[in-house]
DONUNU-948451 format. One record per residue (C-alpha): chain; x, y, z. Coordinates in steps of 0.5 Angstrom, whole numbers, padded with zeros to 4 digits. Example, Ala and Ser with C-alpha at 12.3 -4.5 7.8 and 13.67 -1.06 7.14 Angstrom:
% DONUNU-948451
LUMTOR  chain   east  north     up
LUMTOR      A   0025  -0009   0016
LUMTOR      A   0027  -0002   0014
***
This chain:
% DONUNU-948451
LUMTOR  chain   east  north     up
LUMTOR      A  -0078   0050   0015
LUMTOR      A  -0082   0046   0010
LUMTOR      A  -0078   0040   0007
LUMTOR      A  -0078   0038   0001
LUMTOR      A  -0081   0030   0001
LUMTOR      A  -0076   0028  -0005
LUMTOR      A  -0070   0030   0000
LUMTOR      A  -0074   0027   0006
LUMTOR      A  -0074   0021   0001
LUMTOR      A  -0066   0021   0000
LUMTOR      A  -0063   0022   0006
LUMTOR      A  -0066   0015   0008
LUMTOR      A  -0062   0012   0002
LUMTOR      A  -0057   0007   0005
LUMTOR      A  -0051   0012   0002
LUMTOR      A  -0052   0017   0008
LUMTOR      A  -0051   0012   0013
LUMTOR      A  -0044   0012   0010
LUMTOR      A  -0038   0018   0014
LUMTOR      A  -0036   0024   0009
LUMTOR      A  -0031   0030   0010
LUMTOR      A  -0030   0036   0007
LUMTOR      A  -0022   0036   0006
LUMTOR      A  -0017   0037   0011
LUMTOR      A  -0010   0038   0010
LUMTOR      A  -0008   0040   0016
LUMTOR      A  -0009   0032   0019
LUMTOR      A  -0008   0028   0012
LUMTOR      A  -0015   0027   0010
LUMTOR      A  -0013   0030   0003
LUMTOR      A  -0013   0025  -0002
LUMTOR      A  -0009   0027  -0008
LUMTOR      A  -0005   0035  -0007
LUMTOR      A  -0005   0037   0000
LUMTOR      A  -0001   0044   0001
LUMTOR      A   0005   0040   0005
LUMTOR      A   0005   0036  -0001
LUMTOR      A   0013   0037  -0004
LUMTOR      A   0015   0038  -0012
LUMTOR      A   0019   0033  -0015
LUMTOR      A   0026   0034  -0015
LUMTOR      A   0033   0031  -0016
LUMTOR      A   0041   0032  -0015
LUMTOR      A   0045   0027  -0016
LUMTOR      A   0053   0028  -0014
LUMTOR      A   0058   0023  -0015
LUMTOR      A   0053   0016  -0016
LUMTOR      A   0049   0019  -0010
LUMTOR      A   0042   0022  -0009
LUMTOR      A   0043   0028  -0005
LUMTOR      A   0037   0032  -0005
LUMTOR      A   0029   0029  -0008
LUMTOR      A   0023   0032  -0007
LUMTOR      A   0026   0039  -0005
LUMTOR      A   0029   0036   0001
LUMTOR      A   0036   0036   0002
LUMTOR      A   0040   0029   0004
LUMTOR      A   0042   0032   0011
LUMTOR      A   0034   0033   0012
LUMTOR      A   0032   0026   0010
LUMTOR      A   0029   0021   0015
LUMTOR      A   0029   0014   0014
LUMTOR      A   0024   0013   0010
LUMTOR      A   0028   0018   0004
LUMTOR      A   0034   0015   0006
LUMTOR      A   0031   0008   0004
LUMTOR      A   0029   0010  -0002
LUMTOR      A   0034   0014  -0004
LUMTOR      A   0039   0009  -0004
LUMTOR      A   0035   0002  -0005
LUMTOR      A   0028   0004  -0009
LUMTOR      A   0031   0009  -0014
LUMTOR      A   0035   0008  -0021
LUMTOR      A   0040   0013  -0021
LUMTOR      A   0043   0012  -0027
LUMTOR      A   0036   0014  -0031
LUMTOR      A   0033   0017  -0026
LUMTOR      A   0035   0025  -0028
LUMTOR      A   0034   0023  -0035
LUMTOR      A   0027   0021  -0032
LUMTOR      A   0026   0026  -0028
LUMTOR      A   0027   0031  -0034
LUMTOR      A   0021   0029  -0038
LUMTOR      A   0015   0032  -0038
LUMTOR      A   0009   0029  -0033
LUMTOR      A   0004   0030  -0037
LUMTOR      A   0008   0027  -0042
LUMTOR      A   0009   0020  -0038
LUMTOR      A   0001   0020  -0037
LUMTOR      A   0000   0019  -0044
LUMTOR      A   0005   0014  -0044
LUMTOR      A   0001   0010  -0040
LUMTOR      A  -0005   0011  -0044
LUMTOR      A  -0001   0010  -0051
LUMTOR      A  -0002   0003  -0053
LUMTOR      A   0003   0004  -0058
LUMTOR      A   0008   0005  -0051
LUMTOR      A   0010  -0001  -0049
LUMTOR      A   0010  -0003  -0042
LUMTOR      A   0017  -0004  -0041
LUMTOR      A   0019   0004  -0043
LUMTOR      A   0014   0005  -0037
LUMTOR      A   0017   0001  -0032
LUMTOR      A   0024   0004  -0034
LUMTOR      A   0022   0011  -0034
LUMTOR      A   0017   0010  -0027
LUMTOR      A   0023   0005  -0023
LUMTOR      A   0027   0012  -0024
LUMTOR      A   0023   0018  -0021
LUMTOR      A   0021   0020  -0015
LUMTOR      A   0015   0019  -0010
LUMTOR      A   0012   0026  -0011
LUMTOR      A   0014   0025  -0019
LUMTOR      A   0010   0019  -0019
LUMTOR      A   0004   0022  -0016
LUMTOR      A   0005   0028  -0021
LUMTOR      A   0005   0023  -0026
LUMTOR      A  -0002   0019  -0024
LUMTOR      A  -0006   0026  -0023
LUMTOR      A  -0007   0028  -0030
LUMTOR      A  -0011   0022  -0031
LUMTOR      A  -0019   0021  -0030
LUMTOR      A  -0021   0015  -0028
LUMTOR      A  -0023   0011  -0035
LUMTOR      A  -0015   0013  -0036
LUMTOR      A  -0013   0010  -0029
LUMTOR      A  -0016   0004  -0032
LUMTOR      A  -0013   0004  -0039
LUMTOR      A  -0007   0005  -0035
LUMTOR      A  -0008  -0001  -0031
LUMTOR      A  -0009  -0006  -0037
LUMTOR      A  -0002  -0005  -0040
LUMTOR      A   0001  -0005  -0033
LUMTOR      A  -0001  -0010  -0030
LUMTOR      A   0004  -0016  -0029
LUMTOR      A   0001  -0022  -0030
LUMTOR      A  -0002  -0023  -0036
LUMTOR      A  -0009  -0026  -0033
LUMTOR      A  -0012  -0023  -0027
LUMTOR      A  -0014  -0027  -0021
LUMTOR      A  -0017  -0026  -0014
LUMTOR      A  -0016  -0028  -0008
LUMTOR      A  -0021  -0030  -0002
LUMTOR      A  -0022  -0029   0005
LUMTOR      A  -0023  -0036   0010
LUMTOR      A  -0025  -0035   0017
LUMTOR      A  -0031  -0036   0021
LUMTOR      A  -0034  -0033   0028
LUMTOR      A  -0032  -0039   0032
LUMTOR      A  -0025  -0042   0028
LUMTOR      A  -0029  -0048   0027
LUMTOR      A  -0023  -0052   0023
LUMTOR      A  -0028  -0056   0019
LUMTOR      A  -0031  -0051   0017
LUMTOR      A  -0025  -0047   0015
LUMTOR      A  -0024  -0053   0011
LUMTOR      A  -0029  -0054   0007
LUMTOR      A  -0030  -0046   0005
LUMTOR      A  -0023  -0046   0003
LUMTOR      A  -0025  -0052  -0002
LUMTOR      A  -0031  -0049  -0005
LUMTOR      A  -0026  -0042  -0006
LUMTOR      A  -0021  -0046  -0010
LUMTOR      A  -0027  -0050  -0014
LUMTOR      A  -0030  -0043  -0016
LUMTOR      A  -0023  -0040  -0018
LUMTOR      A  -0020  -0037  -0012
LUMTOR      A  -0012  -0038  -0014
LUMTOR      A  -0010  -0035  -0006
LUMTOR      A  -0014  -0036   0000
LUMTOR      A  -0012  -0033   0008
LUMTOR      A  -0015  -0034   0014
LUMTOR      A  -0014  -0031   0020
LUMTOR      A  -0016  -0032   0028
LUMTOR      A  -0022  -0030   0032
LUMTOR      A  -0016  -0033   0038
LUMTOR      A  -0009  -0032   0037
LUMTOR      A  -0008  -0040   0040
LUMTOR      A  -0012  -0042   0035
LUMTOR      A  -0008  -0041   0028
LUMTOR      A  -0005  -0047   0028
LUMTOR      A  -0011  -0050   0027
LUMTOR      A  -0013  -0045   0022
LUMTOR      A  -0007  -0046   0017
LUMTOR      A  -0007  -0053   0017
LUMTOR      A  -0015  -0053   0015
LUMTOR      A  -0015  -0048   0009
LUMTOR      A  -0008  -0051   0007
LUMTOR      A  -0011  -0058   0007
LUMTOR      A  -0019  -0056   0004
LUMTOR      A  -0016  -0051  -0001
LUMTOR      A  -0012  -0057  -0005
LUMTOR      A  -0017  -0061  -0005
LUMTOR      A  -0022  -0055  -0009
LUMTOR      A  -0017  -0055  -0013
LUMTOR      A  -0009  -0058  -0014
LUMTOR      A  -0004  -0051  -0013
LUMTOR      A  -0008  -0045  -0009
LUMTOR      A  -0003  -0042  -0005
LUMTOR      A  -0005  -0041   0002
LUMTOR      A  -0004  -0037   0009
LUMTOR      A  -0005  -0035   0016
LUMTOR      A  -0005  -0028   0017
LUMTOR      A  -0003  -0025   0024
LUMTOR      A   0003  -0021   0028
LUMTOR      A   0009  -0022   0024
LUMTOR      A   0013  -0028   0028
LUMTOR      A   0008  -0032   0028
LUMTOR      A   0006  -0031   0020
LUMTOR      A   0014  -0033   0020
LUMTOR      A   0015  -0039   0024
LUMTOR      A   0009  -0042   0020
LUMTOR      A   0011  -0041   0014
LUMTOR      A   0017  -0045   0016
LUMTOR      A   0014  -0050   0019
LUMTOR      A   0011  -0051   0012
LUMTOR      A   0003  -0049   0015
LUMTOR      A   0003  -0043   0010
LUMTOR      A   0005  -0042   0003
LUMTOR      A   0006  -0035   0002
LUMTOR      A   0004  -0027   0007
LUMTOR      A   0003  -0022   0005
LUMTOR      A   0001  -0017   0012
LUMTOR      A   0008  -0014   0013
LUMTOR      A   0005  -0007   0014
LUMTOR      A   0009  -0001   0012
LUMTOR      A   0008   0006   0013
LUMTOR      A   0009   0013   0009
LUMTOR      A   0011   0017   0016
LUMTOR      A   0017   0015   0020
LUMTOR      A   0013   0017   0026
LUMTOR      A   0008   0011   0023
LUMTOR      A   0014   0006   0023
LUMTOR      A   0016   0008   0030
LUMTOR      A   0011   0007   0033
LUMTOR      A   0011   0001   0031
LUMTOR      A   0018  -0001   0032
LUMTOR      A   0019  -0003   0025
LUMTOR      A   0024   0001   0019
LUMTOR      A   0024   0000   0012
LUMTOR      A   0031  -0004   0014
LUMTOR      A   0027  -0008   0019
LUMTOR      A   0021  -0010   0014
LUMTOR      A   0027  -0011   0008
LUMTOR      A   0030  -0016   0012
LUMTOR      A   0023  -0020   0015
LUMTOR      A   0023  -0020   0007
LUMTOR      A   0029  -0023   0005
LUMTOR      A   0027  -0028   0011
LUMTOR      A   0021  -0030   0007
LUMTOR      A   0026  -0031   0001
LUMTOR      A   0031  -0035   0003
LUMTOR      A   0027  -0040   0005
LUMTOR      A   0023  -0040  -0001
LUMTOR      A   0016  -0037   0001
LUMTOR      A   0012  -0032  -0004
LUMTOR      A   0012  -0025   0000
LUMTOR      A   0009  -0019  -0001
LUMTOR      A   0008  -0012   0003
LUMTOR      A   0002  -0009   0006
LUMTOR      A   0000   0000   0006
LUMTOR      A  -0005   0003   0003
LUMTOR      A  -0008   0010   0003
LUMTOR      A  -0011   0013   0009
LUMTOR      A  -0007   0008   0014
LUMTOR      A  -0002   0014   0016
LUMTOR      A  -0008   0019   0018
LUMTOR      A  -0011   0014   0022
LUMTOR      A  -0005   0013   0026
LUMTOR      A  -0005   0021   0027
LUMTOR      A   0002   0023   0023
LUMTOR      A   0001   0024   0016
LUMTOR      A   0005   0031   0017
LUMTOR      A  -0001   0035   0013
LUMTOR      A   0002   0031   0006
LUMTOR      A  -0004   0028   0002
LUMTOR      A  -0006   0020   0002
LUMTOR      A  -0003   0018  -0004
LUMTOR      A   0003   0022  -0003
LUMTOR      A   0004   0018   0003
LUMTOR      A   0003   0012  -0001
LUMTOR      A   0008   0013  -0006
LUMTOR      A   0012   0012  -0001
LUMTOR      A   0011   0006   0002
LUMTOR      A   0010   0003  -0006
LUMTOR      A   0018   0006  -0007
LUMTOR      A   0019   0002  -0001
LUMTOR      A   0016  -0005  -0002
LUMTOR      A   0020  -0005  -0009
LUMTOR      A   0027  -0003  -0006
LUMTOR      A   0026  -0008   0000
LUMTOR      A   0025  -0013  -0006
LUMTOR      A   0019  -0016  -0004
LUMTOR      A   0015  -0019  -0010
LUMTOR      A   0009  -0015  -0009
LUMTOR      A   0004  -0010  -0006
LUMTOR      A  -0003  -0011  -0002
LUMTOR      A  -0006  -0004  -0003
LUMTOR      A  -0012  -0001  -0005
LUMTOR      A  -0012   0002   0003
LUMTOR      A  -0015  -0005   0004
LUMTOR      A  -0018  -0004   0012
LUMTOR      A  -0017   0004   0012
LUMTOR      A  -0022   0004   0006
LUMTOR      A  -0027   0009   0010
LUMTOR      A  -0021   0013   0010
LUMTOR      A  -0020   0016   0004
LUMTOR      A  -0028   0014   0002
LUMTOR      A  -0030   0020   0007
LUMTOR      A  -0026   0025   0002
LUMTOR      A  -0027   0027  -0006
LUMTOR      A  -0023   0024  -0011
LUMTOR      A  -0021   0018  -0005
LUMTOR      A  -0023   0012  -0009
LUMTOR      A  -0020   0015  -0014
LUMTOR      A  -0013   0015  -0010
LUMTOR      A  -0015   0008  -0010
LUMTOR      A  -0015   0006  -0016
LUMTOR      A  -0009   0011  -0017
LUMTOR      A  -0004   0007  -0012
LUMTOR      A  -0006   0000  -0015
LUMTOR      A  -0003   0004  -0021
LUMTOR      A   0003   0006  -0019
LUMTOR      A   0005   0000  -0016
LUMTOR      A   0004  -0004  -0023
LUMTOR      A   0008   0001  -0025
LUMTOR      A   0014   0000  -0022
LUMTOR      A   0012  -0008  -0023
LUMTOR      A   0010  -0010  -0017
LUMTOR      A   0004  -0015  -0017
LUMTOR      A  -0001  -0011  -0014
LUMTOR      A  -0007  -0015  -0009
LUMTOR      A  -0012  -0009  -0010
LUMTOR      A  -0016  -0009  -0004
LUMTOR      A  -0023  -0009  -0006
LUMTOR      A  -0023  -0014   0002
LUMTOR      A  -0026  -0008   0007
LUMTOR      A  -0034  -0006   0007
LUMTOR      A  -0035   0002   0008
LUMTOR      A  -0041   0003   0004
LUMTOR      A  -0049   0002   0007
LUMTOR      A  -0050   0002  -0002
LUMTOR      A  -0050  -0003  -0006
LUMTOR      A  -0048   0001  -0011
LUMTOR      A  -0042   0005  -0009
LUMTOR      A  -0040  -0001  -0006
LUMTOR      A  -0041  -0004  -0013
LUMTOR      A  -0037   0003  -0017
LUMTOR      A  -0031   0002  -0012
LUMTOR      A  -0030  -0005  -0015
LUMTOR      A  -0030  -0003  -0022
LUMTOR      A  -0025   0000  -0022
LUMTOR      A  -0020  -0006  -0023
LUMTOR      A  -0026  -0012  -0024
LUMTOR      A  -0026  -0008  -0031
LUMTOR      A  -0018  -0008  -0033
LUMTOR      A  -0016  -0013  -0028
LUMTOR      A  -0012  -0014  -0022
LUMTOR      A  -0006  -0020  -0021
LUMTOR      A  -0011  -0020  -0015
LUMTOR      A  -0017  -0016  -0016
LUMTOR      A  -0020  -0018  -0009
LUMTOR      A  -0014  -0018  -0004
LUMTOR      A  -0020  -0022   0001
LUMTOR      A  -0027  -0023  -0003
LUMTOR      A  -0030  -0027   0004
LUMTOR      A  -0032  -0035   0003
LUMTOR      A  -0037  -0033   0008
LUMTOR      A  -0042  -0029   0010
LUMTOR      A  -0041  -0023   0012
LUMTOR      A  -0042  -0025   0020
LUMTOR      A  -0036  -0030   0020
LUMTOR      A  -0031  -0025   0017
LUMTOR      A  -0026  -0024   0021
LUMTOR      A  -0022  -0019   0017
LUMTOR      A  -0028  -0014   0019
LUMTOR      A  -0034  -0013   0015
LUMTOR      A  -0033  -0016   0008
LUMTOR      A  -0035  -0011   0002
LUMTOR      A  -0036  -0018  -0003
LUMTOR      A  -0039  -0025   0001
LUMTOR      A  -0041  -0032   0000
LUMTOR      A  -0047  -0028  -0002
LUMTOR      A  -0045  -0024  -0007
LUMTOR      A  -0041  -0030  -0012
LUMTOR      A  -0048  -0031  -0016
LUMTOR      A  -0048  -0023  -0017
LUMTOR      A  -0041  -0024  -0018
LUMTOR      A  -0041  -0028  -0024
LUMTOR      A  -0047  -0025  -0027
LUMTOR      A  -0042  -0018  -0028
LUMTOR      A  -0037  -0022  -0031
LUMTOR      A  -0041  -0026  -0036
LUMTOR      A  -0045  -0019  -0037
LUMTOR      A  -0039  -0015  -0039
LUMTOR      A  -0034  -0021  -0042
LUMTOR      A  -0029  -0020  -0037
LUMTOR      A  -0025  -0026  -0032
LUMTOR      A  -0025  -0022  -0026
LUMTOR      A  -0023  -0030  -0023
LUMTOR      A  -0029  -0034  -0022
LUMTOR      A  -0033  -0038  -0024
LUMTOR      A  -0040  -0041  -0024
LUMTOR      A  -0040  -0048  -0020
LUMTOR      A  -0045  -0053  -0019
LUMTOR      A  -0049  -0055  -0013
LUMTOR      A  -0047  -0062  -0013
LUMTOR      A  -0039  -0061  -0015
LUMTOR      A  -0040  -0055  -0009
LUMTOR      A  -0043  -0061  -0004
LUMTOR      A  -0037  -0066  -0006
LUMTOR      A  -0032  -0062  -0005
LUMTOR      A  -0034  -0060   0002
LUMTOR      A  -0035  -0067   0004
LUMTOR      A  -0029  -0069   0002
LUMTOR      A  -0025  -0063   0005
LUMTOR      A  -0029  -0064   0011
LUMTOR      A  -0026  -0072   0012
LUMTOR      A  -0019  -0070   0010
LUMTOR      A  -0019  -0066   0016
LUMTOR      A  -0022  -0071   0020
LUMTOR      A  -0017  -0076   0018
LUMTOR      A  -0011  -0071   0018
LUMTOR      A  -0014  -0069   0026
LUMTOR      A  -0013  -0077   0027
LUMTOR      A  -0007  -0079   0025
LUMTOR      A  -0005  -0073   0029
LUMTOR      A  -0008  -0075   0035
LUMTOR      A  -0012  -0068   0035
LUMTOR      A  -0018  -0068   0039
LUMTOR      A  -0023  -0071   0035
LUMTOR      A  -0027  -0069   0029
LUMTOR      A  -0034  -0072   0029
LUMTOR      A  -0038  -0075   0023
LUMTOR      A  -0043  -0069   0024
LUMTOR      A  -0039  -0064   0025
LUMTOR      A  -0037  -0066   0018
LUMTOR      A  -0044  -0067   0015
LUMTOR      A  -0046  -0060   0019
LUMTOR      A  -0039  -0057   0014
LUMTOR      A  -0041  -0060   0007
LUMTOR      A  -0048  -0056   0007
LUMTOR      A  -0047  -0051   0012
LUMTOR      A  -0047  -0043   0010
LUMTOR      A  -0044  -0040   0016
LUMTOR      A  -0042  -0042   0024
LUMTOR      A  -0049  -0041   0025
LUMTOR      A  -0050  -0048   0022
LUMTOR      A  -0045  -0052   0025
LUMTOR      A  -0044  -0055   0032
LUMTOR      A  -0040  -0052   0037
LUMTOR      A  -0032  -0055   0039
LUMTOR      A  -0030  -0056   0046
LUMTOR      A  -0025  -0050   0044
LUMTOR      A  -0021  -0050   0051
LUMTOR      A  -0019  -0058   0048
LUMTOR      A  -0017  -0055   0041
LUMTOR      A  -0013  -0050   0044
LUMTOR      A  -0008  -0054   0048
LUMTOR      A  -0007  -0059   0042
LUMTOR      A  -0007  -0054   0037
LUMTOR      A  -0001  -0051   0042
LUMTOR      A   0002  -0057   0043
LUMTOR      A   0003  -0059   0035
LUMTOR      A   0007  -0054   0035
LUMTOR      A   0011  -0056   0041
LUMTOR      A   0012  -0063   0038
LUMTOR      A   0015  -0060   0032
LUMTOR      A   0010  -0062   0027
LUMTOR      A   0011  -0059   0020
LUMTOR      A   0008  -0060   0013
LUMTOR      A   0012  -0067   0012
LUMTOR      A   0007  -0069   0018
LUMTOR      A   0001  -0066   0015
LUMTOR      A   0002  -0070   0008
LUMTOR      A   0004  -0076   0012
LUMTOR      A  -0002  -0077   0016
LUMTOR      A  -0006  -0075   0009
LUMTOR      A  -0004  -0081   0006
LUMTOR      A  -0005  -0085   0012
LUMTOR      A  -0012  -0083   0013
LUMTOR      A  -0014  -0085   0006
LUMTOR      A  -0013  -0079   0002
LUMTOR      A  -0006  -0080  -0002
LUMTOR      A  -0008  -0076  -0008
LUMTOR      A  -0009  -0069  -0003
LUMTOR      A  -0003  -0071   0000
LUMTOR      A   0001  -0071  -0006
LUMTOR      A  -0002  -0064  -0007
LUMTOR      A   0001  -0061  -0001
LUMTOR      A   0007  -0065  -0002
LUMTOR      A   0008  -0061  -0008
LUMTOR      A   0007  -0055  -0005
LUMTOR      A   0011  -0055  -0001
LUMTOR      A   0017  -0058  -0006
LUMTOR      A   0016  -0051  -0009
LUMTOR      A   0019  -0048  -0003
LUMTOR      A   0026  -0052  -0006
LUMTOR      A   0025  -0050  -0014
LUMTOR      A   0024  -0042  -0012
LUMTOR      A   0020  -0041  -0018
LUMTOR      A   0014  -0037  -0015
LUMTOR      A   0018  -0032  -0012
LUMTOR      A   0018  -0029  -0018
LUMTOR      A   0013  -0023  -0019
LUMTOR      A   0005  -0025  -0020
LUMTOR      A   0007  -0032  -0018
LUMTOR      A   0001  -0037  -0018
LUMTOR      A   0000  -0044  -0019
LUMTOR      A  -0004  -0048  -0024
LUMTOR      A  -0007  -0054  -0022
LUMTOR      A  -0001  -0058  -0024
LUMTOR      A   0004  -0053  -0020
LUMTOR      A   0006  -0050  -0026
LUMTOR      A   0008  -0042  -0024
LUMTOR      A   0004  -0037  -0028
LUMTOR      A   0008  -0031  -0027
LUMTOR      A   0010  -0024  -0030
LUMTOR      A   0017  -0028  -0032
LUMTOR      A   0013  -0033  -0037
LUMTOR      A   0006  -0029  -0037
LUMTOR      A   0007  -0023  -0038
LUMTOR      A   0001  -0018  -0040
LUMTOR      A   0003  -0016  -0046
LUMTOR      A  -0003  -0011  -0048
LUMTOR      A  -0002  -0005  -0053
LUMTOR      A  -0009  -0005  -0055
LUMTOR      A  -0014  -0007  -0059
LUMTOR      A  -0013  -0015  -0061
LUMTOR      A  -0007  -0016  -0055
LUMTOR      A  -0007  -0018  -0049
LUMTOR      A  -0011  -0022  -0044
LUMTOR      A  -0019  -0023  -0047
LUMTOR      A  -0023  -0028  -0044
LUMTOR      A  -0025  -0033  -0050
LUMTOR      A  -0025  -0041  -0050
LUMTOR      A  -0027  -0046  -0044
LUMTOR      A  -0027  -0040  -0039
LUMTOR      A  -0032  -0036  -0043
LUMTOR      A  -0037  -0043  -0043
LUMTOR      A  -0036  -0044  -0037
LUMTOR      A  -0038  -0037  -0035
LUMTOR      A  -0043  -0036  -0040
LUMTOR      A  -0047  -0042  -0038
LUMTOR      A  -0050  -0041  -0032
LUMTOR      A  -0053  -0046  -0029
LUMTOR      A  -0060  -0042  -0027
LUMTOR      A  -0061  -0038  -0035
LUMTOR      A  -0066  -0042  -0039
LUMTOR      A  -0063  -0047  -0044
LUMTOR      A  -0067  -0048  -0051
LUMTOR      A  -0065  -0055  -0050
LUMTOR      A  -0068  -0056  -0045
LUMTOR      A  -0075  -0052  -0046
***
């Protein structure tokens, strides 16, 4: 067969490295109404739910049951219920509906009404949605810091140039499981430094994650999975009981928390019972809200190439984020995981919530190149922030950075790279050299920094945590080793875990620990003229960046 050379010209675009399926229910890979999807219903008898969704209470698994008595307001909920889908979708869109109507009205229905609800909006709906929805008035962003070798140094210095360009979360996680000590108290130091009040943490298994926590090393989580299937859950030896009690351990110690799910995670684990992607997902988003966690990372964060495979899966995406803002969770909409080869779908994925802004718009924008990513490859890097910036000066929106100076960035890394230095002294933990702080202050990635004598690490990492050292110890050693304004900083962070104020939904810090909430920032957007808009000392700085041309100057 003679081709035509247009075609032979497209195949070799980067989209066509990427995976894509045709749909198939059968297995899950549906984004929005698979066959197996049920229809809404309710019954309630004597202040019970005693049918949702066409399912009897005899027939219910754990997760209905959960949901039915934990995530569900039973006194609306058949009124909520009654409404027409179509109705409460132009709600969403009204900007003369407040979002209070919504969330009284979406705390009420169940997982299939709540999907039935979002499918009738386009994409540019979803978004319109999305502004009214969100919790937090400001949008933010959060940022991934890791690197190839665990290189705590270097860990600190990236955190401190996240914080400086605007990141108001920061987590990193490990290369080897020994090393996480030493991760956690690096980003936790090096973040304050960027900037007073960034709230930091470790990702790894469950009773590690908490344990530092306790011992003051990290100041929120948010990598408690939860899963739409039962047969998900137990093959993770976890129920929705289980997960709601790890929550509360969190908050009873006053650490902010949140869930982690997301479209296409049941259809990698093989049991998604032939129900579509976002069905699955409501369920889960239900869940995070009756356990009384804060809030939710998802966006199908790490299964992202799942539903990217199938039509109208980044529309189920943006479709989760928006459901989780509607039953007034904060929501970290992922934005994280690569599952692209094109710069251009990667870049018309993130839109969706760069545009009406997320509380978290990346639940993992990487602080380092890609190669040092140890989340798995990163869909926004190091490399990306001057594109970043640029979008946002473009299009006037604050999708939570901003343009920095080299000079301030070189400070800032210096100074996180001799706080770790001295904090390790203090300590007696194997020794930082001037070179390898010298190496961090200008370094791009792993590749520019000297290697450490990883088996000497990993003992005394271990061993700090056999000695019982907490975060008292680290503002301790701090002030010892000559930085008493960054031990002042990490002292009030850990201050927070007594006051209990960011427990609150949305919660982040300014650079003077005041909370910024959904209780005392609340997005109050109806339309035109309301709401969160990019203006004053944000808007100059974002606006004059440092490589446009200054007629001053000319």
């Amino acid at each position: 067969m003679k081709r035509s050379k247009r075609f032979e010209i497209l195949e070799k675009r980067p989209v066509h490295n990427d995976g894509f399926v045709k749909e198939w229910p059968e297995v899950g890979l549906i984004a929005i109404g698979s066959p197996k999807d049920p229809i809404p219903s309710i019954k309630v008898e004597n202040g019970k739910i005693t049918e949702m969704d066409g399912k009897k209470r005899e027939d219910f698994d754990f997760i209905d049951t959960f949901l039915a008595g934990h995530a569900i307001n039973i006194e609306n909920t058949e009124k909520a219920m009654a409404i027409d889908s179509i109705e409460i979708a132009r709600m969403l869109t009204d900007i003369n509906v407040p979002r209070e109507k919504i969330v009284k009205i979406a705390t009420a229905i169940t997982p299939a009404k709540l999907v039935e609800v979002v499918d009738k909006l386009n994409v540019v709906e979803m978004m319109m949605a999305l502004q009214k929805m969100r919790v937090r008035k400001h949008p933010s962003n959060q940022a991934h810091v890791t690197n190839l070798r665990d290189n705590p140094i270097q860990i600190a210095a990236d955190a401190a140039e996240g914080a400086l360009r605007g990141f108001d979360e920061e987590e990193t996680t490990v290369g080897i499981v020994r090393y996480a000590p030493f991760n956690a108290v690096s980003i936790l130091v090096g973040s304050q430094v960027g900037r007073a009040g960034v709230l930091t943490q470790c990702s790894l298994e469950e009773a590690t994650e908490l344990k530092q926590g306790m011992l003051g090393y990290t100041a929120y989580a948010e990598t408690i999975s939860v899963y739409g299937t039962e047969p998900v859950f137990v093959d993770g030896d976890d129920t929705p009981y289980s997960k709601a009690f790890l929550a509360s351990a969190y908050a009873s110690r006053g650490l902010k928390m949140r869930f982690t799910s997301g479209t296409g995670s049941e259809v990698q684990m093989g049991y998604a019972e032939g129900k579509s992607m976002l069905y699955l997902e409501a369920r889960c988003i239900m869940i995070t809200r009756g356990a009384g966690a804060q809030g939710l990372q998802n966006g199908s964060v790490s299964c992202i190439g799942v539903p990217a495979a199938v039509p109208g899966g980044i529309r189920a995406v943006l479709a989760e984020n928006l459901i989780t803002t509607m039953l007034d969770l904060e929501v970290a909409s992922s934005n994280d995981q690569t599952f692209t080869h094109s710069d251009i779908r990667r870049t018309a994925r993130t839109m969706m919530q760069f545009l009406p802004g997320t509380d978290f718009i990346c639940s993992g924008y990487s602080s380092t190149p890609n190669y040092d990513n140890m989340f798995a490859g990163s869909n926004w890097d190091a490399e990306d922030y001057d594109d970043w910036v640029v979008m946002e000066r473009d299009l006037k929106v604050d999708a939570g950075l901003v343009p920095v100076k080299e000079e301030d960035v070189i400070a800032v890394r210096n100074k996180a790279a001799k706080a770790i230095q001295a904090l390790f002294k203090e300590l007696g933990l194997p020794v930082i050299t001037d070179e390898e702080v010298e190496a961090a202050t200008y370094a791009h990635g792993s590749n520019d920094m000297p290697k450490r004598n990883v088996v000497e690490d990993l003992k005394a990492a271990q061993d700090m945590l056999s000695r019982g050292v907490t975060g008292l110890d680290f503002v301790k050693a701090l002030h010892k080793g000559g930085f008493p304004d960054i031990a002042e900083r990490v002292l009030s962070l850990l201050k927070q875990r007594i006051a209990g104020d960011y427990l609150h939904a949305s919660a982040i810090f300014d650079e003077n620990f005041n909370v910024i909430s959904g209780v005392n920032d609340q997005n109050d957007y109806m339309g035109p003229g309301t709401g969160y808009r990019l203006d004053g000392e944000k808007w100059e700085k974002i606006k004059n960046i440092d490589f446009a041309l200054d007629p001053d100057k000319m």
